[in-house]
Structures are given as structure tokens and as C-alpha cells.
N, C-alpha and C positions, 0 to 999 in steps of 0.2 A: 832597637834590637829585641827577639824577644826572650821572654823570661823563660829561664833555664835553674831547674830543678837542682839543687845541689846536696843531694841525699848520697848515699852510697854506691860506688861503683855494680850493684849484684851481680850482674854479667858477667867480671872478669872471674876468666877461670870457666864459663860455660860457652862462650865464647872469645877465644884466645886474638888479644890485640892483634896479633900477627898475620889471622885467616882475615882480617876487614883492612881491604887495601884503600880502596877509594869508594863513592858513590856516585851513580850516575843518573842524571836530571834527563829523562824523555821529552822533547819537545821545547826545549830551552829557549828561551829569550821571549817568553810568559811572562809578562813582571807579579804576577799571582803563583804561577810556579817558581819563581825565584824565589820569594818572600818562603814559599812554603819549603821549598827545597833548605833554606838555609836554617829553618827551623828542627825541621829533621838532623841533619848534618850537623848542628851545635847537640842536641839533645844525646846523639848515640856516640859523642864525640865525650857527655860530659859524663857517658858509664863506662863503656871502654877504657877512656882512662887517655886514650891516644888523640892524637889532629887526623882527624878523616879529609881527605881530597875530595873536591867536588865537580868531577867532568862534566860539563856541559855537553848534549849529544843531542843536536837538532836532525841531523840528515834522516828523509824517512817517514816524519809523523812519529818517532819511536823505534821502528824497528830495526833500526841501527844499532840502538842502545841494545835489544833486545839478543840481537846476534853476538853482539859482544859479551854479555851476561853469560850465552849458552857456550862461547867459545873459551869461557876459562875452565885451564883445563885442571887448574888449584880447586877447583867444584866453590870456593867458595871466598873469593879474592873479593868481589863486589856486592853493592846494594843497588836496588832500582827504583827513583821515584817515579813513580807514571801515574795517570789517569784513565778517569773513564774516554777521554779521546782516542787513546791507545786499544785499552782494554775491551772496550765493546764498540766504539763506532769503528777506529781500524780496521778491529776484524772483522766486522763483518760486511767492511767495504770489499775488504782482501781476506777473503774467507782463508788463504793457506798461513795467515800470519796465526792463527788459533792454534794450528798445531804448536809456533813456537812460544806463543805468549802463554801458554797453558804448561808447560813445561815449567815455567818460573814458581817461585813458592811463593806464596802473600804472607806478608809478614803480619802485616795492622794495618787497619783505616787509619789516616792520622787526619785530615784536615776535609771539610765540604766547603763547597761554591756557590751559596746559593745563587737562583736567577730571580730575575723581578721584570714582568711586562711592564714597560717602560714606555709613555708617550709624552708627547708634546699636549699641555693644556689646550692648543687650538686646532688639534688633529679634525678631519672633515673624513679621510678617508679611510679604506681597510689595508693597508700594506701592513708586512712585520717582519723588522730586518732581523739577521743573526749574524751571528760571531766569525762565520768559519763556516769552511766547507765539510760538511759530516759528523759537528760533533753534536755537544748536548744543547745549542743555543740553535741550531739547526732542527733538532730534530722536534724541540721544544714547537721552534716558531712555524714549522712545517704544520706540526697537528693544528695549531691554533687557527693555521692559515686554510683549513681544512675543515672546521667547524664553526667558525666566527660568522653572523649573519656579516654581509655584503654592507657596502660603505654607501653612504647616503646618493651616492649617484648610482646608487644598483650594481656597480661594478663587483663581482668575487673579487672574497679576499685574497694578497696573492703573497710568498714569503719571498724574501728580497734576501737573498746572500750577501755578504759582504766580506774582507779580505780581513778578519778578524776584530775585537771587540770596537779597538778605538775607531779605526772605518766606521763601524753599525751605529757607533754613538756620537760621532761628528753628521752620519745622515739623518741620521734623527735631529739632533742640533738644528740642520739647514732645512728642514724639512722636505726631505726626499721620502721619507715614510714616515707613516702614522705615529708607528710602535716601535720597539724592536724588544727580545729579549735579550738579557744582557746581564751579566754576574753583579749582585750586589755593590763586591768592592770597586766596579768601574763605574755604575751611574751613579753612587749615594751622594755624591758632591753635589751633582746640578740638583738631585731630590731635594737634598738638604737645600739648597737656595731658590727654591722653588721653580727652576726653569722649566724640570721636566716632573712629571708625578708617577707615582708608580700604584698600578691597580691590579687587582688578584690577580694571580695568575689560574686559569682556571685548568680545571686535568685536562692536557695536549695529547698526551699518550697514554693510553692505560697501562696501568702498573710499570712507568718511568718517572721517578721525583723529579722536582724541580728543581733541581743540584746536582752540581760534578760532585767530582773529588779527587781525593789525591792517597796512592797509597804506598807502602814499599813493600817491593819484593826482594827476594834471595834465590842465589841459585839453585839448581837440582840435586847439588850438591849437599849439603846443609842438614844433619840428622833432626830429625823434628824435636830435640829435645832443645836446639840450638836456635831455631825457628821460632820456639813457644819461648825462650829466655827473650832473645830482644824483642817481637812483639810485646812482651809483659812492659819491658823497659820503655818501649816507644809511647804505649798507652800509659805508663804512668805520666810519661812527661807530657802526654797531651790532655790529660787529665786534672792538672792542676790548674787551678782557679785563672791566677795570673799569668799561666800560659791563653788559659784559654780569653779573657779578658784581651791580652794584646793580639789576638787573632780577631775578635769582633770589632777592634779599633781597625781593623786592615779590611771589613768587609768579610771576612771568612767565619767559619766555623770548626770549634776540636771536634772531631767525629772519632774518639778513640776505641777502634773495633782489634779483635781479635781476626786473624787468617782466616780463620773458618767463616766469619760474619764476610770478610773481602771476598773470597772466593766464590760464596753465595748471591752475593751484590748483582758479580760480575755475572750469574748464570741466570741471575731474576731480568738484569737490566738488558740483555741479549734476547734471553725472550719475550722480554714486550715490546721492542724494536722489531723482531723476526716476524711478528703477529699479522697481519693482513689487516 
């Protein structure tokens, strides 16, 4: 489980128990969104003071959860965890979802993802699988697959999709590609037992890191004085050593930002995807 901060409620009273009904997990049934969801959900659970609910909201990619956030009509009943799959590959698959994921308030960065090119010690050729259709393991292994000199039979390198992490990391396994990019806490295992090895990852995209993340938002509703309380609260509790410590045991990272650093993220990481 992880470690949970047990300082003073500050919150209560600038956010009233009674306005945070439940929270809700964008694209659930992630076991790295889950881990991070429930980290979240204990931490605002242990300043508030109350049991926060944790809906799971797969339909979408997210934008289910998303409509749901903008349809309370309390301005401020729920919390959103989402990601950069949501936040910038979504939209700008589905350019009209920006109008409504932009309406949402960012609370705090709470947790990164890192990624790691990942191959087979006896790789020969240039393939490199990813995660998922449009997100950051995609967009990573795209550039790669776009600047990698050509695999010993002369063939261009070519990026191989796959139906999310565990798929890209069992065909790597079999050797159906070379490489694949893949979030830290899914290869480090076989790393660790030397199946697979992991080598730089070199810049894919310009000015897009090598990491997701994960962040919460707040309704539209929300006075920003309410906004800047529990972001303080979220970052403290990601900020503490032994939180942060059982996040690097799970392959993750505390990324504990402020709204304003989220907000920014999301308008840096959209433009260097948008870029030609």
C-alpha cells in the first residue's frame, strides 16, 4: 500500500467534506493507473478527513469521465485522474474533445511514467513496438522509428502498434520486434533478470519527454482558492520521501507540480506533437 502522510487535515474548512463526492479514474483498468489512482484517493481521503469513492470510467479513451465531470451540476462534486493519453494525445486525435478537457481545472502533477527502449539482447533488425494506439509509447516509438538508421538487412525502421503494454512486451519476448518502448514499471522485471536490456532512449520527438503522467483535475466549478488548497495538499503527499520511495518500487515517479506547471505541461506537450 502506499505510504500515507499523516499530518493535519489543512483542507478542511477550505474545502468542505461535503463538495468532494467521489473521484474518477480516466481510462481504467491500467494497472499503473490503478496503483496511481489509489494513491491519490488515499492521500485526499487522509486531509479531508472523509472515504472518497473511486469510479472507474473506461468508455471513450476518457471522455466519458470527462462529460461527466462537466455535467455536475454541484460545479464541484468530483475529482479527475487522467493522463497525458487523455490530455494531449486524445485531443489531438479528436481535436473537439480540447474544448471540453480544457474547461477542466488541473489540480497538481502527482505521479510520471517513465519509458525505456527496450530490446532483446539478440535483436538483428529495426522494428519498435508501442503500447497503444496514439499515446506516448506510440508517439515515442513513431519518431524513433523515423530517425533510427535501417536494420542490418537495409530494411527502414518500421513502428509496430500493439493492443497496449503487455501485448508490445510479450512481442518483444517472442521476438516479433526488435525493440519496443515501454513504461519502466512494465519491462524492469525481465531488465532486472537480464532477458531484455534497456538502452538510451534517444530524443523521439522534440521538446516531448520520455514520460507520461498522471494528474487530477477539478471542475469549472471550483474558486481557485479551493484549487490552490488541495493541489498544496496533493503535493505535499507526493512529496514525502516514503511516498515517493514506494512509487520507485512500482516503477513510477512523484512528479509533485502545481496547476499552473499541469496546465503548461499539457500546452508544451501538444505543441511538440502538433510540430511537422
Amino acid at each position: 500500500m502506499p505510504f500515507l502522510p499523516s499530518g493535519p487535515t489543512e483542507i478542511v474548512g477550505t474545502v468542505p467534506a461535503s463538495r468532494i463526492q467521489r473521484a474518477m479514474q480516466a481510462a481504467s483498468g491500467s494497472a499503473l493507473s490503478d496503483v496511481v489512482a489509489r494513491a491519490v484517493v488515499r492521500i485526499v481521503e487522509a486531509h479531508i478527513g472523509q472515504h472518497l469513492p473511486l469510479e472507474r470510467v473506461a468508455a471513450g479513451s476518457g471522455s466519458r469521465a470527462v462529460e461527466r465531470m462537466l455535467e455536475d451540476r454541484n460545479g464541484a462534486g468530483s475529482l479527475l485522474l487522467a493522463s497525458e493519453a487523455l490530455c494531449v494525445h486524445s485531443v489531438l486525435e479528436r481535436p473537439y474533445l480540447a474544448g471540453r478537457v480544457d474547461r477542466l481545472q488541473p489540480v497538481a502533477t502527482c505521479v510520471s511514467v517513465p519509458y525505456l527502449l527496450v530490446r532483446a539482447p539478440a535483436a538483428m533488425d529495426c522494428s519498435v513496438g508501442s503500447a497503444g494506439h496514439g499515446g506516448r509509447s506510440t508517439a515515442l516509438a513513431r519518431g524513433l522509428a523515423e530517425t533510427m538508421p535501417s536494420g542490418s538487412d537495409r530494411s527502414p525502421c518500421r513502428e509496430v502498434t500493439f493492443n497496449g503494454g503487455a501485448a508490445a512486451l510479450q512481442a518483444l519476448l517472442g521476438g516479433q520486434v526488435a525493440m519496443a518502448v515501454l513504461p519502466r514499471a512494465l519491462a524492469g522485471p525481465w531488465i532486472d533478470r537480464g532477458e531484455l536490456e534497456a538502452v538510451p532512449l534517444p530524443p523521439a520527438v522534440p521538446g516531448l519527454p520520455a514520460m507520461g503522467w498522471f494528474g487530477v483535475f477539478a471542475p469549472p466549478g471550483w474558486p481557485a482558492a479551493r484549487v490552490g488548497a488541495l493541489g498544496d495538499a496533493l503535493r505535499a503527499g507526493f512529496s514525502d520521501p516514503l511516498q515517493q520511495a514506494w512509487l520507485e518500487r512500482q516503477g513510477l515517479a512523484a512528479l509533485p507540480e502545481p496547476g499552473a506547471a499541469l496546465a503548461a505541461r499539457i500546452r508544451q506537450e501538444r505543441a511538440a506533437l502538433r510540430r511537422p
